[in-house]
C-alpha positions in Angstrom: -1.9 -6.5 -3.5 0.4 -7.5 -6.2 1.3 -6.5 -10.0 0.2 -10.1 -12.2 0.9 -8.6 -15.6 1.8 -5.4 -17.4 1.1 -4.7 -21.3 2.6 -1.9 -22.6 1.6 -0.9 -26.3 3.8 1.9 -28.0 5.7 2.9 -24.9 9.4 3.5 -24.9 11.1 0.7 -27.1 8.4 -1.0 -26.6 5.9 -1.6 -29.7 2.2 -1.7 -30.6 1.6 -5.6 -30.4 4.6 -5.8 -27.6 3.5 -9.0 -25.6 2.2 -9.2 -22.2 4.8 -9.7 -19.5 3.5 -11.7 -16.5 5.4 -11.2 -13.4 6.1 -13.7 -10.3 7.7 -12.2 -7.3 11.2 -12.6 -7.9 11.2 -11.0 -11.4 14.9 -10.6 -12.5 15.4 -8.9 -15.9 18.9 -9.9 -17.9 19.8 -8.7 -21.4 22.0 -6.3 -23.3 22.1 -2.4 -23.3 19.3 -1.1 -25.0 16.9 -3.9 -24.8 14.5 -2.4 -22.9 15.2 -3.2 -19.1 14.9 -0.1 -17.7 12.4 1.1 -19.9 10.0 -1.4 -18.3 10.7 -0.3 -15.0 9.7 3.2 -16.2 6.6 2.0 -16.1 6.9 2.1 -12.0 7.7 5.3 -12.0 5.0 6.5 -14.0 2.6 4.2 -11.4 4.5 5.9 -8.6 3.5 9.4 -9.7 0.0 9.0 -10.6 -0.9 10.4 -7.2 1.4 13.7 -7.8 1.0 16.1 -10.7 1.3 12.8 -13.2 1.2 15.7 -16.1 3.6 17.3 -15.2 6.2 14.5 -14.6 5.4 13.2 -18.0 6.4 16.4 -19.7 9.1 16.8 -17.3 10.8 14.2 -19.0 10.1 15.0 -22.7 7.5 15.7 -25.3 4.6 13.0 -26.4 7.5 12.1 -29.0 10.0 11.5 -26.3 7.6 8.8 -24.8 6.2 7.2 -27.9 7.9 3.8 -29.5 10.1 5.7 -32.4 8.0 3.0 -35.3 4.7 3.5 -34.5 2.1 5.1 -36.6 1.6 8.8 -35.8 -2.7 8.5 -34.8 -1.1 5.1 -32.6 -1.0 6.4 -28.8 0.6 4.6 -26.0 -1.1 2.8 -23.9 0.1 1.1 -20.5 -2.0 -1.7 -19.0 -1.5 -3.0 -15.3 -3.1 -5.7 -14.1 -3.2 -6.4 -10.1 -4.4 -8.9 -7.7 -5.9 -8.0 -4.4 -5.9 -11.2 -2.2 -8.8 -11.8 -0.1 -8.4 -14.7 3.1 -12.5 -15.3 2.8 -12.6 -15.0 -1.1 -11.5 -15.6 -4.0 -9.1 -12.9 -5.3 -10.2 -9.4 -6.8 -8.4 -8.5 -10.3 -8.3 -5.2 -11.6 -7.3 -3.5 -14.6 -5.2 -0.2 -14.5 -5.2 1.3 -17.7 -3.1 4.6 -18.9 -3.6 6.0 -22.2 -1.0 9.0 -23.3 -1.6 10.8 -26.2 -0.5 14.0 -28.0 -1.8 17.7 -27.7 0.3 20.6 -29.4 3.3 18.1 -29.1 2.7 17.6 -25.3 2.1 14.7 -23.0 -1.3 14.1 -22.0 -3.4 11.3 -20.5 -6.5 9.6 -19.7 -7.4 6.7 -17.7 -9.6 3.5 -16.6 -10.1 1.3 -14.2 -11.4 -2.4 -14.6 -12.5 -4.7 -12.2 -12.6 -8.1 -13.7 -15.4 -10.5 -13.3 -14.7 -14.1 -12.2 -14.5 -15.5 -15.5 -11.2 -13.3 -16.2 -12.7 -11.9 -19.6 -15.5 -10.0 -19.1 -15.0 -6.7 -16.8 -17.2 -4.0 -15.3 -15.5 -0.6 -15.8 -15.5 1.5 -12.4 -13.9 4.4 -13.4 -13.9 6.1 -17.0 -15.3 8.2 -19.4 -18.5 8.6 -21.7 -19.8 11.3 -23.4 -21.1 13.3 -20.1 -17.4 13.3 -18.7 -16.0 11.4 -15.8 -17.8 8.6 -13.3 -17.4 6.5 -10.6 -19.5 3.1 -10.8 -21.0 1.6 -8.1 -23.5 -1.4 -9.2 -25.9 0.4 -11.6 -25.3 4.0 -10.8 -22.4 6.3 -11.6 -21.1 8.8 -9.6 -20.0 12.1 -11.6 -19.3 14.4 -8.5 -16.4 12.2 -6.5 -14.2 13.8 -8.8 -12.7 16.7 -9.5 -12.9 18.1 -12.9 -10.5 21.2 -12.5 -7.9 19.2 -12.4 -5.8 19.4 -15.6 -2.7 16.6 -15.5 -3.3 15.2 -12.2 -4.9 11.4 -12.3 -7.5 9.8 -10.6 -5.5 8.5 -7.8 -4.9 12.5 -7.0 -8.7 13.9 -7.3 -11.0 10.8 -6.9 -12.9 12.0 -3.4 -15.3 9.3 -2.8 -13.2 7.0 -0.4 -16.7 5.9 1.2 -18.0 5.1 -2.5 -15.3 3.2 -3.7 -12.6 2.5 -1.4 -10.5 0.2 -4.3 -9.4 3.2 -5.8 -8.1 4.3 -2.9 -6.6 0.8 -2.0 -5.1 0.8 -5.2 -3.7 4.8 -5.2 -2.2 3.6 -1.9 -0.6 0.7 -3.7 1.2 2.8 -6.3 2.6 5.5 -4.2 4.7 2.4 -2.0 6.1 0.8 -5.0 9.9 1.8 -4.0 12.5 2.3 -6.2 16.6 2.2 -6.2 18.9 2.7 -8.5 20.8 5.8 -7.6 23.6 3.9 -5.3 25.4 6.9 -5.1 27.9 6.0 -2.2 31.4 8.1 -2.8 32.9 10.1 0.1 30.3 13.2 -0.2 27.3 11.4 -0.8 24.1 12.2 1.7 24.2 8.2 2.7 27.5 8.7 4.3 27.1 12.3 5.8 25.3 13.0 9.5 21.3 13.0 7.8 18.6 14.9 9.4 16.2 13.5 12.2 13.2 14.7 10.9 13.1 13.1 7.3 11.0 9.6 7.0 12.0 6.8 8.7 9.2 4.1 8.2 10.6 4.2 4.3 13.9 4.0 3.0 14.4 6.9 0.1 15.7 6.2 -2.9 18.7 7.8 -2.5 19.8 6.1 1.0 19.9 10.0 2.3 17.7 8.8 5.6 19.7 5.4 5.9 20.4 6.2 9.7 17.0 6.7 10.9 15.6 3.9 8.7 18.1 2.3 10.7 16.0 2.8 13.9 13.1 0.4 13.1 15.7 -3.0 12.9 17.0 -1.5 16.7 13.5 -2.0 17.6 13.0 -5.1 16.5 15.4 -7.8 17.6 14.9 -10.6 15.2 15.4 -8.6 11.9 18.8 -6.7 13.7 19.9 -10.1 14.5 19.3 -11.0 10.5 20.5 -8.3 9.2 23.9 -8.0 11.6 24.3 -11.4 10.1 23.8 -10.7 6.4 26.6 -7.9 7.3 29.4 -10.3 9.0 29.1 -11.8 5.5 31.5 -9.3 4.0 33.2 -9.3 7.2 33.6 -11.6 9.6 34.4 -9.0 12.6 31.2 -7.4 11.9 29.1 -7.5 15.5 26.7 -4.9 15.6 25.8 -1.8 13.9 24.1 2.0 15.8 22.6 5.4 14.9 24.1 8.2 17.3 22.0 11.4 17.1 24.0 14.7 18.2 20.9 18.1 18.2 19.5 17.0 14.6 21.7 14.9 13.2 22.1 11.3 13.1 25.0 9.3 12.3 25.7 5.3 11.4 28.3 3.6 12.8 29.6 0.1 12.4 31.2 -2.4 15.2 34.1 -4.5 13.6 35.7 -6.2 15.9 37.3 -3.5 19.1 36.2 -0.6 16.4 33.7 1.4 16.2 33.8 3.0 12.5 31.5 6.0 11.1 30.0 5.9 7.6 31.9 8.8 5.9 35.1 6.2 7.0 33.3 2.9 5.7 34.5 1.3 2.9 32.9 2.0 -0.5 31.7 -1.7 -0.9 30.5 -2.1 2.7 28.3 0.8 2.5 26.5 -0.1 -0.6 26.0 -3.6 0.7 24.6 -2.1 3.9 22.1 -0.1 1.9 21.2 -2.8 -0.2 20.7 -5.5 3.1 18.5 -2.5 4.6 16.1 -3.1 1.5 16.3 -6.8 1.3 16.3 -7.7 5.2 13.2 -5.7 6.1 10.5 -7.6 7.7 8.1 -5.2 6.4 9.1 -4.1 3.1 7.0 -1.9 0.0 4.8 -4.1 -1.8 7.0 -3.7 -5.0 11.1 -3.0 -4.5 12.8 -2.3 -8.1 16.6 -2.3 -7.9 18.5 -1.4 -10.7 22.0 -3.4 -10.9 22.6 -4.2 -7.3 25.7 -5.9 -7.6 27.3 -2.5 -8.8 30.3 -2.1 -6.7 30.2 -5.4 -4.8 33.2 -7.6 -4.7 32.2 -11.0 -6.4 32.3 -13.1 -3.7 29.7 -10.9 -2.4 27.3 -11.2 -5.1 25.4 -15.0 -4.9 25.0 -13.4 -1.2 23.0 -10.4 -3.0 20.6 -13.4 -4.7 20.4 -15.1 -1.9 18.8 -12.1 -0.1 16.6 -11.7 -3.3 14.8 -15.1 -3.2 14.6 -14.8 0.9 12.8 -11.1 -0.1 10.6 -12.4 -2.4 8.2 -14.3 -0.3 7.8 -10.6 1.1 7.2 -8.1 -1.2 7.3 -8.0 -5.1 10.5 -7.6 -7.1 12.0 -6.2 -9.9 15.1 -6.1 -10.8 17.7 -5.4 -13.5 21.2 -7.2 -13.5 24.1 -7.7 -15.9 26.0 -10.4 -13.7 26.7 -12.8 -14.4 27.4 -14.1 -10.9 24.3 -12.9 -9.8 22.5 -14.9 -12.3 24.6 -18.4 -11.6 23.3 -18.0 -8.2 19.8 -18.4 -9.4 20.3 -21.8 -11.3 17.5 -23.4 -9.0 15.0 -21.2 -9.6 15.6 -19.6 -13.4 11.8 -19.1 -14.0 12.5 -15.5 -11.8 14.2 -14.4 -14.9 13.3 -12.5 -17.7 15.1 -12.3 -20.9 15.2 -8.8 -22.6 15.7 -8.4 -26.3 15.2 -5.6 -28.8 13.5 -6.5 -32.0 12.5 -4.3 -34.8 8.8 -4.5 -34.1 9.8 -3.3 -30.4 11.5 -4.7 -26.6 10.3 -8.2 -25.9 10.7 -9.8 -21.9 10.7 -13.2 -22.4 10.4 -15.8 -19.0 12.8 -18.7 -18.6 11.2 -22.1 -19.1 12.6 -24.1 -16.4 11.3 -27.2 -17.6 13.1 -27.0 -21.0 16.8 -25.4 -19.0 16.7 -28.6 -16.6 19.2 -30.6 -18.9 21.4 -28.1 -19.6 21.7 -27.2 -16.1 23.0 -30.0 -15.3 26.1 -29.7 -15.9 26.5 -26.0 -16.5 25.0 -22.7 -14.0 22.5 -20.8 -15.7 24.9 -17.8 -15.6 27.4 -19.4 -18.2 23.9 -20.5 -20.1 23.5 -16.9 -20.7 27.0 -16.1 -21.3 27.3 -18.5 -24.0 24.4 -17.6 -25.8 22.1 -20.4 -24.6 19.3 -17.6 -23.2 18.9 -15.2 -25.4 19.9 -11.1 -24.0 23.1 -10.7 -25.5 24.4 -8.3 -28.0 25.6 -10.8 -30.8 
């Protein structure tokens, strides 16, 4: 399963007739402060906690005002559309529609929702989950199922009280779906942070938090599998070439990393600052399993330059794994995607609301021939700067 599109209609800085932004999956958004980069990756969070008190994290982080693009017309709502592929290897692909409608009560946030499945000529759709004037229903063919949910519910979404896995079990697939999308862009890394420190052995180890705090014991799953060590101990001798190996020591409930350079074995709270980040960062990208949908926010923060058309190298190897999403304001970064610009999107803020706009790579071939697409965007060629 994979995000095709998302449409987002009075959300953030994003306006009522904002334009649909189709995604690939290297999707690699430039642009100025402000424009509306990380307000689009908002939108994952929100996806992320539909299966968890959705409410509640909507009001958690502000009123219905808080939420609602700052032009719109007070009856306008916001309203977030996701569309998603389901690949089939015996068929032809199923398309659905995810569609999240916020609205105001006494101020508050609150929500309803639908689900379309679209029919094969991509414009007419049969809704499977909604609502009609008796209240809540699942469809399956001609009848509708009004008992698979639960109604005493208030704030929590479909994903969190649909029951009928044997009814429908897209719903399901696609509830699933949200809660993996993963998402970094805390890279806290200074001497005190929980990446560094001995972590505990019994948080998660199949998936890599946000925060890096179980690092070591995601750690364990590249020990057990040769091939992606060996990849990964060799995206790490990039930054230095004494690097040979890296290992989790567990002492009662704690686990440690370590690092091998050269005769030296060196703990993480002793690691340099750069080193680390880049660790946690080739953890994300090297994994032969990874979340459908990885966001990072900045990754080149705190690398050394040099380092950097490393980081997009990793990104395009990535992307014929999982979905991603990310946010940059390298330049460097962006240079090292000259052969494939169409991954990146092109953020600017208008009056009428945040635009994403795709590079054509068709139209950038002549100017790239004699110039990286990095200094394209620095000198004004691409659009996403501030003058």
């Amino acid at each position: 399963m994979r995000i095709d599109a998302i449409k987002l209609s009075n959300f953030l800085s994003f306006g009522p007739d904002s334009p649909i932004v189709p995604l690939q999956n290297l999707n690699v958004m430039i642009g100025s402060n402000g424009s509306g980069k990380s307000n689009f990756v908002e939108v994952l969070e929100i996806l992320k906690r539909t299966k968890y008190d959705l409410g509640r994290f909507l009001n958690s982080r502000g009123a219905f005002s808080d939420w609602k693009f700052r032009n719109a017309e007070e009856s306008e709502f916001i309203q977030i559309d996701v569309f998603l592929c389901v690949k089939s290897i015996v068929q032809s692909p199923d398309r659905y529609v995810y569609s999240l409608y916020i609205h105001p009560i006494g101020g508050l946030a609150y929500f309803s929702e639908s689900i379309d499945l679209l029919n094969s000529d991509g414009k007419n759709f049969t809704r499977i989950f909604g609502v009609d004037r008796d209240g809540e229903y699942v469809r399956v063919g001609d009848s509708l199922y009004r008992d698979q949910v639960d109604p005493d519910s208030a704030g929590k979404s479909i994903f969190q009280r649909y029951a009928g896995d044997k009814i429908r079990g897209d719903i399901f697939a696609i509830s699933n779906f949200f809660e993996s999308i993963s998402i970094f862009d805390a890279w806290q890394t200074g001497r005190e942070s929980s990446i560094r420190l001995p972590q505990r052995t019994d948080v998660p180890e199949a998936i890599l938090l946000r925060d890096g705090s179980n690092l070591s014991m995601f750690l364990q799953q590249y020990k057990r599998d040769l091939k992606a060590k060996s990849n990964l101990v060799k995206k790490l001798s990039i930054l230095k070439e004494d690097i040979r190996d890296f290992d989790v020591m567990v002492t009662g409930n704690l686990v440690q990393l370590f690092l091998h350079e050269g005769q030296d074995v060196v703990s993480a709270m002793r690691i340099s600052d750069g080193t680390i980040r880049f660790i946690f960062l080739a953890a994300i990208l090297c994994h032969p399993k990874p979340p459908h949908v990885v966001s990072l926010e900045e990754p080149e923060l705190g690398l050394h330059p040099d380092i950097i058309p490393h980081v997009a190298e990793m990104l395009i190897e990535a992307s014929a794994r999982t979905q991603l999403i990310v946010t940059t304001h390298s330049e460097i970064l962006i240079d090292a995607l000259s052969a494939v610009p169409e991954c990146v999107l092109v953020a600017e803020r208008h009056p009428t609301g945040s635009v994403l706009r795709r590079l054509d790579k068709e139209k950038l071939a002549p100017m790239l021939e004699d110039r990286q697409l990095g200094q394209l965007w620095a000198a004004g060629e691409l659009g996403g700067n501030r003058w």
